[in-house]
C-alpha positions as CSV (number, residue, x, y, z in Angstrom):
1,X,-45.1,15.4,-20.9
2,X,-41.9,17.6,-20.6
3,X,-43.4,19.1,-17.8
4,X,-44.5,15.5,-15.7
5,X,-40.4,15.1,-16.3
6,X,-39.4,18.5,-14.9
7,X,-41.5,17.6,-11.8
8,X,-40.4,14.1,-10.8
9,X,-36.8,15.7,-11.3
10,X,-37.6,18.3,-8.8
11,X,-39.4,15.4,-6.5
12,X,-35.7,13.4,-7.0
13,X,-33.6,16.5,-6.2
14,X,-36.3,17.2,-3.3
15,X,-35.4,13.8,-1.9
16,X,-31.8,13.7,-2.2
17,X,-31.1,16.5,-0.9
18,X,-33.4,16.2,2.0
19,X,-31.8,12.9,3.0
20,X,-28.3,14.4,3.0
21,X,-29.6,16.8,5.0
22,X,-31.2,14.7,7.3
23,X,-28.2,12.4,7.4
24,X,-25.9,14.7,8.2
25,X,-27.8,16.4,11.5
26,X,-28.2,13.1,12.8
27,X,-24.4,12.9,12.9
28,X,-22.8,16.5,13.7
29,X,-19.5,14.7,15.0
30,X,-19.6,13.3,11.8
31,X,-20.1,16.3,9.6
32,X,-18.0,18.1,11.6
33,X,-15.0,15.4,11.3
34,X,-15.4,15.1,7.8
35,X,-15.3,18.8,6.7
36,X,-12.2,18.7,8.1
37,X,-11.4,16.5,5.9
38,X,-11.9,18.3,3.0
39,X,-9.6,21.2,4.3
40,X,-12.2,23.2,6.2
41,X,-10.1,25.4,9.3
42,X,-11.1,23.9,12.7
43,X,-12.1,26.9,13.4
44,X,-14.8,26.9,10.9
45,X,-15.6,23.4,11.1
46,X,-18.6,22.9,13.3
47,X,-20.3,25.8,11.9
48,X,-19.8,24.6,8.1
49,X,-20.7,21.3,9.4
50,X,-23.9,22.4,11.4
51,X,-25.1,25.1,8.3
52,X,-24.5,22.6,5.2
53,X,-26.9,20.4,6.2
54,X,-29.6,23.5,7.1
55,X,-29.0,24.9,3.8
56,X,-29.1,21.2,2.1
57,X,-32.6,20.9,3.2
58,X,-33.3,24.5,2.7
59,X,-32.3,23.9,-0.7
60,X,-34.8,20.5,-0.8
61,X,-37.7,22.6,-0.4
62,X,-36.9,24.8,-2.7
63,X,-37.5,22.3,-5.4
64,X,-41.3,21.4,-4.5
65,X,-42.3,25.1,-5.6
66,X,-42.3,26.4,-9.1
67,X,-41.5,29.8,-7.6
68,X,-38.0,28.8,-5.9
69,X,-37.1,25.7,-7.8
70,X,-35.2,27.3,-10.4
71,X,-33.1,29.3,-7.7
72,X,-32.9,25.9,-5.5
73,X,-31.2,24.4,-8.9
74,X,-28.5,27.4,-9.6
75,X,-27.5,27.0,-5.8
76,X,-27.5,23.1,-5.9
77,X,-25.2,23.1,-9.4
78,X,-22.8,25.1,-7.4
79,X,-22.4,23.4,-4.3
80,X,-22.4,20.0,-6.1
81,X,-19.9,21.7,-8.2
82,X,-17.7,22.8,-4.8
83,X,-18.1,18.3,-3.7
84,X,-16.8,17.6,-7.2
85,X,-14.2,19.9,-6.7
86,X,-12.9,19.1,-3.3
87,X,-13.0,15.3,-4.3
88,X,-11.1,15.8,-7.5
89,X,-8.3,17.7,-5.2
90,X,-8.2,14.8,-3.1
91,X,-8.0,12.7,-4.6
92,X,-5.5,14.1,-6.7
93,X,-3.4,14.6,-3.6
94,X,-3.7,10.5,-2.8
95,X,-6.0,11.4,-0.1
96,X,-9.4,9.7,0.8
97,X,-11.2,11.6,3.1
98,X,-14.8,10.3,4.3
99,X,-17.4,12.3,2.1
100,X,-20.2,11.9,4.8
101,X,-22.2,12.6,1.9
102,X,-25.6,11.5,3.5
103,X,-24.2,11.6,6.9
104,X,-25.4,8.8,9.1
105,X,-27.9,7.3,6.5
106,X,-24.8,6.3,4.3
107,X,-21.2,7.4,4.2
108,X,-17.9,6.0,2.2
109,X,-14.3,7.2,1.6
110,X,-14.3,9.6,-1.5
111,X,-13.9,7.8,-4.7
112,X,-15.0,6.9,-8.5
113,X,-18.7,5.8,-7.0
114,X,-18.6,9.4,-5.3
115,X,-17.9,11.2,-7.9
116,X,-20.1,9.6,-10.3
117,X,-22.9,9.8,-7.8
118,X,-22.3,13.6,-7.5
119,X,-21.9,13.9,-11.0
120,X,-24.9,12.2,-11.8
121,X,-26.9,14.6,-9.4
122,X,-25.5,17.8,-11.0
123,X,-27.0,17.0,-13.9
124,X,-30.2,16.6,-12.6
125,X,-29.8,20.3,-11.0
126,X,-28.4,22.1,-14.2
127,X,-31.4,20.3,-16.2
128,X,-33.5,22.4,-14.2
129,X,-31.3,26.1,-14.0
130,X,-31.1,25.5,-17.9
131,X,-35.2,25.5,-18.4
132,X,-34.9,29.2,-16.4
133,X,-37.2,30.4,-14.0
134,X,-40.6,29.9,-16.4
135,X,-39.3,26.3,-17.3
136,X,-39.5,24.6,-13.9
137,X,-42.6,21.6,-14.8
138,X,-45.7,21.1,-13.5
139,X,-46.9,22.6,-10.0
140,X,-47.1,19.9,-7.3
141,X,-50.4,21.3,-6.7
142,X,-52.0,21.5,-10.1
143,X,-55.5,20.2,-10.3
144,X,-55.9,19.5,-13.5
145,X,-56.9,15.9,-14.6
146,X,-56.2,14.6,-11.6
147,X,-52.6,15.7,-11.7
148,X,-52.1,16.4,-7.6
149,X,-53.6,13.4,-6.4
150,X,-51.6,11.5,-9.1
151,X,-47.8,13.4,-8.4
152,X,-48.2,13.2,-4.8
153,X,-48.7,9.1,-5.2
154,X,-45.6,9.1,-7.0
155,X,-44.1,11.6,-4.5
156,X,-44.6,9.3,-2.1
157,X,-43.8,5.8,-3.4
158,X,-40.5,7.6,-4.5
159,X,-39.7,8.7,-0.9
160,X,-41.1,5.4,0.5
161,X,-38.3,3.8,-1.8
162,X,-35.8,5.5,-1.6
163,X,-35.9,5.6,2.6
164,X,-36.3,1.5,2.3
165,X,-33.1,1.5,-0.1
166,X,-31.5,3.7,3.0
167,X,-33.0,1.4,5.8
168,X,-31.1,-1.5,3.8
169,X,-27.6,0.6,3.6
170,X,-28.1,1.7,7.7
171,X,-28.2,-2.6,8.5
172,X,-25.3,-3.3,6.8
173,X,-23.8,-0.3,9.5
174,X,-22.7,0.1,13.0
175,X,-26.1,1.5,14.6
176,X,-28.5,-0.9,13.1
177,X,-26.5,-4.0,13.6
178,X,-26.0,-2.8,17.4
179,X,-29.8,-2.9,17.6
180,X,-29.8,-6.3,15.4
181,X,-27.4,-7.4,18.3
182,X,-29.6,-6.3,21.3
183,X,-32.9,-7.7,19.9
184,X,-30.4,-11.3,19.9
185,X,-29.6,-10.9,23.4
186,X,-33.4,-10.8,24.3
187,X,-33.6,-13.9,21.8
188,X,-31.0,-15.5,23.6
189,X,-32.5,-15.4,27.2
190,X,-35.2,-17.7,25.4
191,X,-32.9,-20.4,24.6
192,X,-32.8,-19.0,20.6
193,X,-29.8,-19.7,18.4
194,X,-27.8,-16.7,18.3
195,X,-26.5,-15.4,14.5
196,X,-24.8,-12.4,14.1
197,X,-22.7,-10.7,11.1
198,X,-19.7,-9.4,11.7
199,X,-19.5,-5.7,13.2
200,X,-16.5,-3.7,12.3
201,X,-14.9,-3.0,8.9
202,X,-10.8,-3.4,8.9
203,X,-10.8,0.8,9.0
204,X,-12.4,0.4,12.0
205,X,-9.6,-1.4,13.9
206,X,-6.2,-0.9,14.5
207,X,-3.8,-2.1,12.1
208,X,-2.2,-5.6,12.2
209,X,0.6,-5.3,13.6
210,X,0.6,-3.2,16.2
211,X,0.8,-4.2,19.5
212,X,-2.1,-4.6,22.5
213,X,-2.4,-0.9,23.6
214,X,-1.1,-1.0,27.2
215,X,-3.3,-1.9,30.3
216,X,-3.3,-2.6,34.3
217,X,-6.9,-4.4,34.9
218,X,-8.0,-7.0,38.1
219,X,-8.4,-10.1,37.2
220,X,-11.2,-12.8,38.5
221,X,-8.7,-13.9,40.9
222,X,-8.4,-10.2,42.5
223,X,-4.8,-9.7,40.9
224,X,-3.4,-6.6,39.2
225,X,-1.9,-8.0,36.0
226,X,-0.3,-5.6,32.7
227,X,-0.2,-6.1,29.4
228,X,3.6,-7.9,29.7
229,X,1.9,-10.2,32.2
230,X,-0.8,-11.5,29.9
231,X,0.9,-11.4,26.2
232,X,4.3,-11.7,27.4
233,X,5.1,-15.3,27.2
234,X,5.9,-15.8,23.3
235,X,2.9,-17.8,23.1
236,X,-0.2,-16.8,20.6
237,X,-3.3,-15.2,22.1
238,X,-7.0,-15.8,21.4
239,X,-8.8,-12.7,23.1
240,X,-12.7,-12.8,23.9
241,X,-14.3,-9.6,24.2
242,X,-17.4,-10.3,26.9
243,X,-19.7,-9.0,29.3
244,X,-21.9,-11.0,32.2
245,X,-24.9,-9.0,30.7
246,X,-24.7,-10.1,27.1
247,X,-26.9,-12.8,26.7
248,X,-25.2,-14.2,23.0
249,X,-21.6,-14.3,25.0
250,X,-24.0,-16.8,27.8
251,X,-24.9,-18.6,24.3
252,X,-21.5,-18.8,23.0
253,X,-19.6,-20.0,26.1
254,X,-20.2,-23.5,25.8
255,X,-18.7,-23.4,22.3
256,X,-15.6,-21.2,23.8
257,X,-14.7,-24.0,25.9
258,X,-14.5,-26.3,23.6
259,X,-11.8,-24.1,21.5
260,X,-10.1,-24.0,24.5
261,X,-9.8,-28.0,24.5
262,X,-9.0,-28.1,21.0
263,X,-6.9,-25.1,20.8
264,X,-5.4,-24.5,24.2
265,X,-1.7,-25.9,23.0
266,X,-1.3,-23.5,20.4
267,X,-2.8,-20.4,22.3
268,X,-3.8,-18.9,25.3
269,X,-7.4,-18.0,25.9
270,X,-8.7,-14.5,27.5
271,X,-11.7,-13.0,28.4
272,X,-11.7,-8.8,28.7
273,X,-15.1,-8.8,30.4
274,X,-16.8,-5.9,32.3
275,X,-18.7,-5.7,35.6
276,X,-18.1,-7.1,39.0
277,X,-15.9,-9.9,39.7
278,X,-18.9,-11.4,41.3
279,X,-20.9,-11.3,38.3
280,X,-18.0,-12.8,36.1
281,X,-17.6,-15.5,38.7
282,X,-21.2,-16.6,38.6
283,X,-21.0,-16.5,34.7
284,X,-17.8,-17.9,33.5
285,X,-16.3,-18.9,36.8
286,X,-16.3,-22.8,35.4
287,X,-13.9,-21.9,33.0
288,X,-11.0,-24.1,32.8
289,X,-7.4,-22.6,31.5
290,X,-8.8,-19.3,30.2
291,X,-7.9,-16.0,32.1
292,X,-10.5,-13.6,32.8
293,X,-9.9,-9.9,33.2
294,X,-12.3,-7.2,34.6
295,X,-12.2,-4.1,32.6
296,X,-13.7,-1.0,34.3
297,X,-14.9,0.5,31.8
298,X,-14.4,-1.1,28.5
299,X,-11.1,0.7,28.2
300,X,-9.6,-2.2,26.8
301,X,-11.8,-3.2,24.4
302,X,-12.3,0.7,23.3
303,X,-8.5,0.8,22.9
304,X,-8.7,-1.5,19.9
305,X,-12.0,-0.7,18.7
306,X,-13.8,-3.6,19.6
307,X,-17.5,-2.0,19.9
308,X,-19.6,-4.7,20.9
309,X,-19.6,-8.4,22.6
310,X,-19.1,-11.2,22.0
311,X,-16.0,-9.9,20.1
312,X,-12.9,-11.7,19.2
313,X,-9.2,-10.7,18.2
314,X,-6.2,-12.9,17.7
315,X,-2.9,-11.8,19.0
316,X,0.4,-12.9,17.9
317,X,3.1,-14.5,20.4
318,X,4.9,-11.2,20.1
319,X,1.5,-9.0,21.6
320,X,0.7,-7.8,18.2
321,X,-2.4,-7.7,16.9
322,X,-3.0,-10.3,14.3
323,X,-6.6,-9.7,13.0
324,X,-9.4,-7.5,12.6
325,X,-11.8,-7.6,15.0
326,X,-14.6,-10.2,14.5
327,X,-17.9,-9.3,16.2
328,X,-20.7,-11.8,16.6
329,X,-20.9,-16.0,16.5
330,X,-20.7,-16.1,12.8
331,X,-17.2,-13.6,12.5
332,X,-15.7,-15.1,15.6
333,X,-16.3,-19.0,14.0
334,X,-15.0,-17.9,10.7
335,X,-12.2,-16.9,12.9
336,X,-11.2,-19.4,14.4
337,X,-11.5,-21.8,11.3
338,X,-8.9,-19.7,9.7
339,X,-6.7,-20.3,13.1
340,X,-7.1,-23.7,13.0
341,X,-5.0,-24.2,10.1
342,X,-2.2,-21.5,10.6
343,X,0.8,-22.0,12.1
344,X,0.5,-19.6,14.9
345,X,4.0,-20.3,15.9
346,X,4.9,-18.1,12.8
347,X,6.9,-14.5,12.8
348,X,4.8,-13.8,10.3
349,X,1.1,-15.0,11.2
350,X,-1.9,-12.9,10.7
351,X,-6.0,-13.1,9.8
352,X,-7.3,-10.3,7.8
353,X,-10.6,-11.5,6.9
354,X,-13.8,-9.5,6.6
355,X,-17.1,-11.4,6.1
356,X,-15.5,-14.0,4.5
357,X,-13.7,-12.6,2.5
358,X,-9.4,-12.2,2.9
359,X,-7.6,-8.3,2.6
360,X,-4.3,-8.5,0.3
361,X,-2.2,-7.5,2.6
362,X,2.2,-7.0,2.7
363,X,3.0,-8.6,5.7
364,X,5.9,-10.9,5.3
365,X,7.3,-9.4,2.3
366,X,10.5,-7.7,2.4
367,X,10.5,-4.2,1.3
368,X,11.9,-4.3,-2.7
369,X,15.0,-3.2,-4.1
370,X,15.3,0.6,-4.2
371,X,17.8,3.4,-4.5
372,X,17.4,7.1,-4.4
373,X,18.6,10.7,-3.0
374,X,16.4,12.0,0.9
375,X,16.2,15.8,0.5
376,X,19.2,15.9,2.9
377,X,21.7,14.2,-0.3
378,X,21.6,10.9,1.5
379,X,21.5,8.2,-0.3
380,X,19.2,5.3,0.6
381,X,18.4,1.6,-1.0
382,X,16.6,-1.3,0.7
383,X,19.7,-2.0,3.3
384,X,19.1,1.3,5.0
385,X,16.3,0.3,6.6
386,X,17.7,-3.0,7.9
387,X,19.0,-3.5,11.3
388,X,16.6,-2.2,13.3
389,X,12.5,-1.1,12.8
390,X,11.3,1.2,10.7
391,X,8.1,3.2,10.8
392,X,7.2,4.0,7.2
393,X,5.1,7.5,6.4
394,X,3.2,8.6,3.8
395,X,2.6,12.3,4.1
396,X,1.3,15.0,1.7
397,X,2.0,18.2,1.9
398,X,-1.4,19.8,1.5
399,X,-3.0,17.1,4.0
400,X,-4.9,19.0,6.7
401,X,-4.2,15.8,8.9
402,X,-0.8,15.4,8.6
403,X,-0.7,19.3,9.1
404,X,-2.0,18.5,12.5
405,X,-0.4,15.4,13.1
406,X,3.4,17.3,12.5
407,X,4.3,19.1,15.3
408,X,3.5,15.6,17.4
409,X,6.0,13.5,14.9
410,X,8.7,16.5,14.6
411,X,8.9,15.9,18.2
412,X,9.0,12.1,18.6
413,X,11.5,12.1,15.6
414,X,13.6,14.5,17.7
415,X,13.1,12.4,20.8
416,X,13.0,9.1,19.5
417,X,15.4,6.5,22.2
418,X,17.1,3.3,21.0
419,X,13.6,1.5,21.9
420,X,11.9,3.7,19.2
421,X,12.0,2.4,15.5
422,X,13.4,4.6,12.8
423,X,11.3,7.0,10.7
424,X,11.8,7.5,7.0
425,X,8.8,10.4,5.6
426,X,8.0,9.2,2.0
427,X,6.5,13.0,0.5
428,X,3.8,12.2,-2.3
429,X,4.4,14.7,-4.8
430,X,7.7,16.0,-5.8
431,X,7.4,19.5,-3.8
432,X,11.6,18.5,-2.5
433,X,12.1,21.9,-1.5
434,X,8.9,21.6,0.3
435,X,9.9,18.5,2.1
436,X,13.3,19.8,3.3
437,X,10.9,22.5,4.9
438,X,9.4,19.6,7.1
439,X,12.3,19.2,9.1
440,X,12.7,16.1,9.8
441,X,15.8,14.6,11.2
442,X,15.0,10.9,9.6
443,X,15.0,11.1,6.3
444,X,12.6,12.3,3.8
445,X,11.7,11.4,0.4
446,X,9.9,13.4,-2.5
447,X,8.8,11.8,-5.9
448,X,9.9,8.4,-5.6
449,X,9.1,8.5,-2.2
450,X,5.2,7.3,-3.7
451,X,6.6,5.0,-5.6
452,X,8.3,3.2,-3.0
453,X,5.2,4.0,-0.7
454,X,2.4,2.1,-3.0
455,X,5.0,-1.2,-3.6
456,X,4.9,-1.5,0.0
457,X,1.2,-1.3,1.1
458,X,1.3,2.3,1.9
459,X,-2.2,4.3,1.2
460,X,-3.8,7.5,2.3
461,X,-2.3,10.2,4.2
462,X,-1.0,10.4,6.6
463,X,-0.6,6.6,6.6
464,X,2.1,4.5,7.7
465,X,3.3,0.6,7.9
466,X,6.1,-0.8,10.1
467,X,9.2,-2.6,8.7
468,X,11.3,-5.0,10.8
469,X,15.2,-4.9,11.4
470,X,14.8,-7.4,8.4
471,X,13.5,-5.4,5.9
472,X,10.6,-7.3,5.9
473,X,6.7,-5.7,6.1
474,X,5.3,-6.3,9.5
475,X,1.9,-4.1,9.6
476,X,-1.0,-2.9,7.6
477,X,-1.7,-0.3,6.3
478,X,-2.4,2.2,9.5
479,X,-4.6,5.5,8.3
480,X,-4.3,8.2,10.5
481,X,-2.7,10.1,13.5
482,X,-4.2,7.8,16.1
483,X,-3.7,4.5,14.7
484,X,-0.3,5.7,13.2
485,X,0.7,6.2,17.1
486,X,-0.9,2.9,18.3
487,X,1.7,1.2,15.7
488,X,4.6,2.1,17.6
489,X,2.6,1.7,20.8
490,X,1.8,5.3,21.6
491,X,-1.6,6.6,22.7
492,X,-2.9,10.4,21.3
């Protein structure tokens, strides 16, 4: 019996580690991206991140022979021990980098589920390295009673599950609800109702609260018009991200009008579209009261991470951003429920709702009472960052992307013009000396600096919010270099 047990444990290691490797060739960028997240040198990144998978199903193998399994096991308890290890650091140092742990097939910030998952699999591997290299189970090919017809039935059924389990995690992501969303377009042609799920998670976007990234497009009228020119009259925005090819934007353009008789007091209605002016002519051209701009080449909608059409985004009367992006009938109507009974006319105004469901966000609140010492001996308390804008960052010393991200905000900081908000650098950790060494001008804060960083929204490094000249929060949280820039409208 013991050794039946020993076998499907190989089979389950086989599987696992075979998917991850699998996973993670089918998404090299990926890999790649997230090594570097872990620390890995650029230099060394692509080739760790092309090899680890190789030797993840190198190692999978390994566990289908009696003769290898028990090396496959010593080698998989110490690279699982090498994941454990960089995720404990991590998180440790308040970071959250993407574990890509089975690549494309299924990927999430590191975390508790992460490392229990991880855990979970390591003892699996050291159950075999402790059984030694005469311990390893039954062979997969044993004929006796029946045993190779029987393990390879189970082989498969296992493998058949798991991938189904997989298949389910790869709809609820970007790729297979892109193909969901095609297969409703050629519905759509046939006069069939269009429902689609909502396409992009809030880490997708840019935060709330930064503004529309700049833009010079033609619109159906044959005009050059900016960004000023379209969210520059203090009035709300409802933007429509389309195309005259999309056959569930044809479906949802009768509905479209009628939010632009209901709504069209409280907000201006736009269309971002692609392809001729022609084509958007024939298609939307009996719009009524809703501007229509020709994008060459999606740049726009790319800009704010809005990946596929129909795709919606609410804009605030300032041209901030003042939603996630909703993708499909069913996020854009769920939308524009929740706009129907805000006051857009609000300083103040946002939607952060993903399927259904509402983020806890800061925006609003004023920052709360605080007092301590930057590394420069300044003292600062919640009236220093009045007056005029502040852009809020959360930086850890040992981040590998806010190592990268330095020399670019050393620079700005050095550079910044009476346009530019102020920057005050909250250190996690209480390296002060350290901190000094960053040399910023603004100033910096170690060890309360995280205190004051998590009252306010702040997560993740590099991360940053931004505070009005009221002291009061006006952003989300923004997670990286590129959205970090796109907050204070800058492009990398």
């Amino acid at each position: 019996m013991m050794d039946e047990i020993l076998l499907l444990i190989r089979i389950a290691l086989f599987a696992i580690f075979a998917l991850a490797g699998i996973g993670k060739l089918m998404d090299i960028e990926g890999s790649e991206k997230a090594v570097k997240g872990f620390g890995v040198p650029d230099a060394l990144a692509k080739p760790v991140g092309i090899g680890l998978p190789i030797f993840e199903i190198f190692l999978a193998f390994g566990f289908l022979f009696i003769a290898t399994s028990w090396f496959a096991a010593v080698l998989a308890v110490l690279l699982i021990a090498v994941f454990l290890g960089g995720m404990i650091y991590q998180i440790a140092q308040g970071n959250a980098p993407d574990c890509h742990c089975f690549g494309q097939i299924h990927s999430e910030p590191v975390g508790k589920s992460s490392l229990i998952r991880n855990g979970i699999f390591g003892v699996l591997a050291l159950s075999l390295a402790v059984q030694g290299s005469d311990g390893q189970g039954a062979s997969l090919v044993s004929n006796n009673s029946g045993m190779a017809s029987t393990l390879i039935m189970i082989l498969v059924l296992g493998l058949l599950a798991v991938a189904v389990y997989f298949l389910k995690r790869i709809f609820d992501q970007q790729g297979e609800i892109m193909r969901r969303i095609e297969l409703l377009e050629v519905i759509s042609r046939d006069g069939g109702q269009v429902e689609r799920v909502e396409g992009v998670p809030p880490t997708e976007g840019l935060a709330i609260g930064s503004p529309v990234p700049n833009f010079a497009l033609m619109s159906i009228e044959g005009e050059t018009v900016s960004r000023d020119d379209v969210f520059g009259n203090g009035r709300p925005s409802l933007v429509f991200f389309v195309s005259p090819e999309c056959g569930p934007c044809k479906a949802l353009f009768p509905e479209i009008k009628k939010w632009q008789a209901e709504l069209g007091e409280k907000l201006d209605l736009i269309f971002f579209s692609s392809g001729t002016i022609e084509d958007n002519k024939a298609k939307y051209g009996d719009a009524e009261n809703i501007r229509i701009l020709i994008q060459e080449k999606r740049e726009v909608a790319e800009s704010v991470k809005a990946q596929w059409t129909p795709a919606a985004l609410f804009v605030d009367r300032n041209g901030n951003i003042a939603s996630y992006v909703s993708t499909g009938d069913k996020a854009i109507k769920d939308l524009i429920e929740e706009l129907r009974s805000r006051d857009l006319a609000d300083d103040y105004v946002y939607v952060a709702n993903m399927n259904g469901l509402s983020q806890p966000l800061k925006i609003g609140e004023r920052v709360p009472e605080f007092s301590f010492e930057a590394v420069n001996g300044e003292t600062l308390n919640a009236d220093s960052i009045t007056g005029r804008k502040t852009l809020a960052v959360l930086w850890g010393m040992t981040c590998p992307h806010c190592v990268d991200m330095h020399e670019a905000l050393l620079e700005w900081d050095r550079s910044r013009n009476g346009n530019d908000p102020n920057l005050l650098v909250l250190v996690s950790g209480d390296e002060e000396e350290a901190a000094r060494g960053l040399g910023f001008l603004s100033p910096t804060v170690a060890g309360k600096g995280s205190e004051l960083a998590k009252s306010i929204g702040l997560q993740g490094t590099p991360s940053a919010i931004l505070i009005d000249e009221h002291g009061k929060i006006t952003s989300s949280n923004a997670t990286g270099a590129e959205k970090i820039w796109a907050l204070i409208g800058k492009r990398l």
